[in-house]
C-alpha positions as CSV (number, residue, x, y, z in Angstrom):
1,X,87.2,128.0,87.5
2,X,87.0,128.5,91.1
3,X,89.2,126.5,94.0
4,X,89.2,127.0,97.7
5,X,92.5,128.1,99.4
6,X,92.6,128.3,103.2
7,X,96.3,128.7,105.2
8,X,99.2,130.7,104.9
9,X,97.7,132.9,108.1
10,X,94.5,134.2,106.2
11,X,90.9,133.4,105.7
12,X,89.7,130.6,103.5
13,X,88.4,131.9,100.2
14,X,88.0,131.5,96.8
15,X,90.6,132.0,93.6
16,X,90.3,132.0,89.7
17,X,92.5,129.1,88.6
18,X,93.0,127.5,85.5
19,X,90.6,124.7,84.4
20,X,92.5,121.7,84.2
21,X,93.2,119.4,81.3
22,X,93.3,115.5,80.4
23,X,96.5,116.0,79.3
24,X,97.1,112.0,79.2
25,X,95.1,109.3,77.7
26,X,94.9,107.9,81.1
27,X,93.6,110.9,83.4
28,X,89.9,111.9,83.7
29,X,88.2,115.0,85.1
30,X,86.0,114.5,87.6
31,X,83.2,117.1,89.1
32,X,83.5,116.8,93.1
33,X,80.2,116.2,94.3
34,X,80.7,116.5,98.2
35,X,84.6,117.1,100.0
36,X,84.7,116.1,103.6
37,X,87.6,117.8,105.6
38,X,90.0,116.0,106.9
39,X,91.4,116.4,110.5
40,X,94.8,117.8,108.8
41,X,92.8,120.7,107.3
42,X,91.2,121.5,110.4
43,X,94.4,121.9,111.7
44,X,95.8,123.8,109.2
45,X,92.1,125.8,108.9
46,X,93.3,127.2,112.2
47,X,96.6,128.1,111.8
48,X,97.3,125.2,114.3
49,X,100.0,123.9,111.9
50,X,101.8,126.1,109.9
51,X,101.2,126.1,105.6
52,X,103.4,129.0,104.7
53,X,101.6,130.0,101.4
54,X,97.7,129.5,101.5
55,X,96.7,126.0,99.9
56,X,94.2,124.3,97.8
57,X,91.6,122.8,100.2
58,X,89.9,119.3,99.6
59,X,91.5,115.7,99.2
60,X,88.4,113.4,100.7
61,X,85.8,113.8,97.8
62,X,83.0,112.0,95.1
63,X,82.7,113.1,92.5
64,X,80.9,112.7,89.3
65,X,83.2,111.7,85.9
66,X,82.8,114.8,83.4
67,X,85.5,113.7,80.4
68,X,87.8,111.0,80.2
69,X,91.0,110.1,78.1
70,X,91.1,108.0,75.0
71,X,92.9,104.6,77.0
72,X,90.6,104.9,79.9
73,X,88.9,101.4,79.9
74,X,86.3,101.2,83.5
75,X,85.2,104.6,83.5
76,X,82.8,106.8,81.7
77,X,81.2,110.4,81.8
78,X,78.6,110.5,84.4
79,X,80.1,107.6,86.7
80,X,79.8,108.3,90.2
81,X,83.2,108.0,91.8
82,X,84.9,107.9,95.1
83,X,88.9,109.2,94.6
84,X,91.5,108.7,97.1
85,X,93.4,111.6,98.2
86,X,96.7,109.8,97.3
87,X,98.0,109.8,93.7
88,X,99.3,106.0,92.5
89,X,99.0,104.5,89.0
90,X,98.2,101.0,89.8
91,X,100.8,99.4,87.7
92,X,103.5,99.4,89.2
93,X,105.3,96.8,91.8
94,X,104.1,98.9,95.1
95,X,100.4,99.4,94.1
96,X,100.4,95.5,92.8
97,X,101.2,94.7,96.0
98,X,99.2,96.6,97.8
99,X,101.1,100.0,98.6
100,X,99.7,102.2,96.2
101,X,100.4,105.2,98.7
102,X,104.3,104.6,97.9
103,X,103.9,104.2,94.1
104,X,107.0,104.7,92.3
105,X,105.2,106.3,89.5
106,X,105.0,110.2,91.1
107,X,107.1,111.9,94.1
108,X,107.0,110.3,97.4
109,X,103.6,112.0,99.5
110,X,101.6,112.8,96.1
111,X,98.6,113.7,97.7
112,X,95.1,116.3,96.1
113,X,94.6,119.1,98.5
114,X,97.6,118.6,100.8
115,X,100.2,121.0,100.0
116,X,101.8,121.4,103.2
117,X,102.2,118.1,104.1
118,X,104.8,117.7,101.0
119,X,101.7,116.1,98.8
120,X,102.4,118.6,96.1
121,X,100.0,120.7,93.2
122,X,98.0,118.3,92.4
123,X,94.9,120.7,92.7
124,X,91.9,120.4,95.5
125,X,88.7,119.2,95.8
126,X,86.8,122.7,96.4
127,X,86.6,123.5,93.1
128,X,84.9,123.0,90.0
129,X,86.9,120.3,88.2
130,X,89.7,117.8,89.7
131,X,92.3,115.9,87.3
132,X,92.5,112.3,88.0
133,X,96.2,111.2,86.7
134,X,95.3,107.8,86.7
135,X,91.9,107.2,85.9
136,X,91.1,103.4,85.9
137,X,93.3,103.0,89.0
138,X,92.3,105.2,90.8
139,X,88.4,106.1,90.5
140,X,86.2,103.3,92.5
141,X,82.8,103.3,91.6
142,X,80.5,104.4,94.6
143,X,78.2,101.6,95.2
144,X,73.8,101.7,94.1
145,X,72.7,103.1,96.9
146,X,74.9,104.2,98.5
147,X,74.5,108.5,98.8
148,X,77.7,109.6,97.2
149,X,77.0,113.2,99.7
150,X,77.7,110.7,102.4
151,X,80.5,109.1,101.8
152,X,83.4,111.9,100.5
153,X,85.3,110.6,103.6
154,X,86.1,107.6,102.3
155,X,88.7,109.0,100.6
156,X,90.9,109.4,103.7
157,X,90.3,109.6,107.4
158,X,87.2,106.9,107.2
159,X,89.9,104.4,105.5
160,X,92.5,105.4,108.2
161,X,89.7,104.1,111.2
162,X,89.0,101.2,109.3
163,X,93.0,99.8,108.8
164,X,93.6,100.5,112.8
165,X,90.6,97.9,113.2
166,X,90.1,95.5,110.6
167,X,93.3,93.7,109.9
168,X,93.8,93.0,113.3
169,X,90.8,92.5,115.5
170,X,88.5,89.3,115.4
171,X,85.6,88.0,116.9
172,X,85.1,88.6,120.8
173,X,88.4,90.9,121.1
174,X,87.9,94.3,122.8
175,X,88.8,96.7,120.7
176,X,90.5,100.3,122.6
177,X,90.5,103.5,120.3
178,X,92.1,106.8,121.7
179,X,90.9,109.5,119.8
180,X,91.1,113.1,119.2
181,X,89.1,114.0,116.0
182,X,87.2,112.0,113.2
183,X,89.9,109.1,112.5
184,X,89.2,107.6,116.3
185,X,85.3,107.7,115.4
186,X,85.7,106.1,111.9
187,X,87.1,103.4,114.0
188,X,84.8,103.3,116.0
189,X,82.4,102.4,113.5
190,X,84.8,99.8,112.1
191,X,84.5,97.9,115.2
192,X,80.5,97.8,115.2
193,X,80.4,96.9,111.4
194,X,82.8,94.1,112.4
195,X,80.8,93.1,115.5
196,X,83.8,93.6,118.2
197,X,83.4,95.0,121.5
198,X,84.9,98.5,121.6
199,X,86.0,101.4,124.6
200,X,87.0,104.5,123.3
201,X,88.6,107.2,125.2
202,X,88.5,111.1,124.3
203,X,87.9,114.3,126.4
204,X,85.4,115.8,123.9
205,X,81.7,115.7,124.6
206,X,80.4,115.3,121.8
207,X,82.7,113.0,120.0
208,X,81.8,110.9,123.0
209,X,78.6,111.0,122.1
210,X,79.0,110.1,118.7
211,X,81.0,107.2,120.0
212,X,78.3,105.6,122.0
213,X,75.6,106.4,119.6
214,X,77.9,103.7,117.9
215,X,78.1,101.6,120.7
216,X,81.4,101.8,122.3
217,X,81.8,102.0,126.1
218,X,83.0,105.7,126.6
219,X,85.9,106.3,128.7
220,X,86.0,110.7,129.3
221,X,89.7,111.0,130.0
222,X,92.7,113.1,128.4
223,X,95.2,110.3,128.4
224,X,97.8,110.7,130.5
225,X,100.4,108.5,129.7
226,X,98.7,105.5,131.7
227,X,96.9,102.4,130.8
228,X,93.1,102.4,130.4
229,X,93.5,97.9,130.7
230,X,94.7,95.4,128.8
231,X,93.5,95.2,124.8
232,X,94.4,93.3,121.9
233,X,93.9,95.4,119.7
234,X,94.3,99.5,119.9
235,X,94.3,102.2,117.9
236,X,96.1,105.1,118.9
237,X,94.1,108.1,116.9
238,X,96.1,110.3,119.0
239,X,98.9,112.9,118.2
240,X,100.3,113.6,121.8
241,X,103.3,111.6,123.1
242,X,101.3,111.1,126.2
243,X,98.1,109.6,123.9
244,X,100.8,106.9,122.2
245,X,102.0,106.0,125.7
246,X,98.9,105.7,126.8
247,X,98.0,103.2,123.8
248,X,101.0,101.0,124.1
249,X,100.6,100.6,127.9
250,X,96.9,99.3,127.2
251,X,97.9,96.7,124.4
252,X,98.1,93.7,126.0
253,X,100.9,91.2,125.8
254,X,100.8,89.9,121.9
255,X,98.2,92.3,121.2
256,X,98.9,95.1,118.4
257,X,98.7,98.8,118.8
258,X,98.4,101.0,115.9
259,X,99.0,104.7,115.3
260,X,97.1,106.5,113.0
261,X,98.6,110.3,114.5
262,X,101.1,112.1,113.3
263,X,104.2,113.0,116.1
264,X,105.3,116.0,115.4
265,X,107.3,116.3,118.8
266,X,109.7,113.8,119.7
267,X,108.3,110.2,122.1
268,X,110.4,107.9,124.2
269,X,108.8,104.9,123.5
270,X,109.0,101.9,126.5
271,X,111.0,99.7,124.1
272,X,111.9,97.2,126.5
273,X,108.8,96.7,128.4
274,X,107.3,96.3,124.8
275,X,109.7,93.7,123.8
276,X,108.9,91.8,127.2
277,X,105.4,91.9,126.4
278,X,105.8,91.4,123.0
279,X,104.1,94.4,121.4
280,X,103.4,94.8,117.8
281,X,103.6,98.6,116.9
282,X,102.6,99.7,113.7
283,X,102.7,103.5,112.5
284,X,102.0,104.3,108.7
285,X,100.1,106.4,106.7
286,X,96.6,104.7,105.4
287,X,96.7,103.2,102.4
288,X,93.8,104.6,100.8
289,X,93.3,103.3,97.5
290,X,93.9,99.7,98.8
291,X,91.1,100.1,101.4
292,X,88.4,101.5,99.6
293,X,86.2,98.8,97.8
294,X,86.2,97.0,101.6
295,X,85.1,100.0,103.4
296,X,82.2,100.6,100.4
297,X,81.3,97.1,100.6
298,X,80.6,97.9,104.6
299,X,78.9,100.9,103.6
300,X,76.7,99.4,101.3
301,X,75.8,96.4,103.4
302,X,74.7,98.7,106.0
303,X,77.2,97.7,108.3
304,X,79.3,101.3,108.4
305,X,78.4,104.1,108.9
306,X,80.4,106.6,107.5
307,X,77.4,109.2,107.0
308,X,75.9,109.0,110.6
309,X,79.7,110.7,111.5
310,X,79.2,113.6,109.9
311,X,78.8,116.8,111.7
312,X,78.1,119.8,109.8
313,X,77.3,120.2,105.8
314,X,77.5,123.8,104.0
315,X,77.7,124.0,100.1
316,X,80.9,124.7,98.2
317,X,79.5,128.7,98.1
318,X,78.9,129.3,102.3
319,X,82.5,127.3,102.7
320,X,84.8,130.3,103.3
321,X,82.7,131.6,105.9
322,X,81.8,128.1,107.2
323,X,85.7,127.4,107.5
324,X,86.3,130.4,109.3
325,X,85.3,129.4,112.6
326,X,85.3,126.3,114.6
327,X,84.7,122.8,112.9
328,X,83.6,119.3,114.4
329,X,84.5,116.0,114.0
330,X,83.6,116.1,110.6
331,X,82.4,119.1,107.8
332,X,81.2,118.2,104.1
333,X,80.9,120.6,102.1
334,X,78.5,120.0,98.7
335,X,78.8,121.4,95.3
336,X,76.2,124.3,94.7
């Protein structure tokens, strides 16, 4: 079958794999019906972070069920599916307790599609067929309704905007999001389907204007380092040192700030002015499989809107050229 490899210094294209197998009672394959890309494959897209060999593309994805093993109990073929991009077999103490994303049951990071991120060969999205280890724990039904080509980034980065929001604002906060990329805009979003006040900060034009089209009060500013006020609640969608300053010097005393970036370069946090104001900092990866049936209920309640955020949509065929240039906020590519 085909599969999409992008990375490693060259330009995206398309290889002869292997089809894969059930080879469990509990996997499933799955036919991906649209993959959005997430802001780490942008990056890697453009050689911005380094991937040494090229990778299988595609970890934010629905998909369609095309064969299932003999002990899979919830799902069937033809099931529409939404799949998190982080492998976890729902049984055991982490993903009962809600932290499917450390599950004991594969290597730590076990990730589709992310290869240079330590997520392993699990196989990626832009390609024919996907094996789902874990079947019933994994697959959640997309909602009647709800247009599956819409919703692919559920999977990941829309997840990731909704946990910097939802656990932690309530009614009548104001809500600050600094962003850089999709995550920050997904957040966005999470604040309108929750009804809280939002200002979100970025230096890109048009991911300012997909922020007020939202309605958040837009703030054009490449932060600095300095405080944009005093918030409750903010989500630092930022990678820069400067951007996490920035966020922690606008959370208000008691309020919680929450980074959704990854530092790659080293940041002195202000550890004792946070302790006088008595910060809460939280830094994690998303914990995707947990977060998924609330953000679908948003979805289809008409409350979120994941699919208004999307940018650009190719087919899986156009993708290699597509990929080769710049991308927005947000790309999903459809199966042909």
């Amino acid at each position: 079958m085909r599969a999409l490899y992008g990375g490693g210094g060259g330009a995206p294209h398309f290889r002869d794999v292997p089809a894969p197998e059930l080879g469990s009672g509990v996997a499933a394959l799955v036919r991906p019906l649209a993959v959005a890309l997430c802001d780490l494959d942008v990056a890697y897209l453009a050689h911005l972070l380094p991937t040494g060999e090229p990778y299988a593309v595609g970890h934010e994805f629905t998909a369609e069920v095309a064969a299932v093993g003999a002990d899979v109990a919830t799902l069937r073929p033809g099931d529409v599916v939404a799949v998190p991009f982080q492998i976890s077999c729902g049984h055991c103490d982490r993903c009962r307790g809600g932290r499917s994303l450390y599950c004991r049951s594969v290597p730590p990071l076990s990730t589709f599609g992310l290869a240079p991120f330590g997520g392993g060969d699990w196989g990626g999205a832009v390609a024919d067929l996907v094996r789902v280890p874990y079947a019933d724990a994994m697959c959640v039904p997309v909602p009647d309704g709800v247009d599956p080509l819409g919703v692919a980034a559920v999977s990941d980065n829309a997840v990731d905007g909704y946990r910097c929001v939802a656990p932690y604002a309530r009614a009548g906060d104001d809500v600050l999001v600094l962003g850089s990329a999709s995550v920050g805009l997904y957040a966005v979003a999470t604040a309108r389907a929750l009804a809280v006040n939002c200002t979100y900060v970025d230096d890109a034009p048009e991911r300012l204007a997909a922020a007020e089209r939202l309605g958040a009060t837009v703030v054009e500013a490449a932060p600095d380092g300095t405080g944009f006020g005093e918030f409750p609640t903010v989500a630092a969608c930022v990678s820069t040192p400067d951007g996490l300053l920035s966020a922690l010097r606008s959370t208000e005393p008691g309020g919680t700030c929450v980074s959704a970036g990854i530092h790659y370069f080293p940041v002195e946090p202000p550890l004792y002015d946070l302790y006088r104001r008595g910060i809460t900092f939280v830094t994690a990866r998303a914990s995707a499989r947990d977060d998924m049936p609330a953000v679908l209920r948003l979805i289809a309640q008409g409350r979120l809107a994941v699919a208004d955020l999307t940018a650009r949509t190719a087919t899986f065929a156009d993708a290699p050229d597509v990929l080769s240039g710049p991308l927005p906020h947000k790309t999903v590519l459809t199966a042909d």
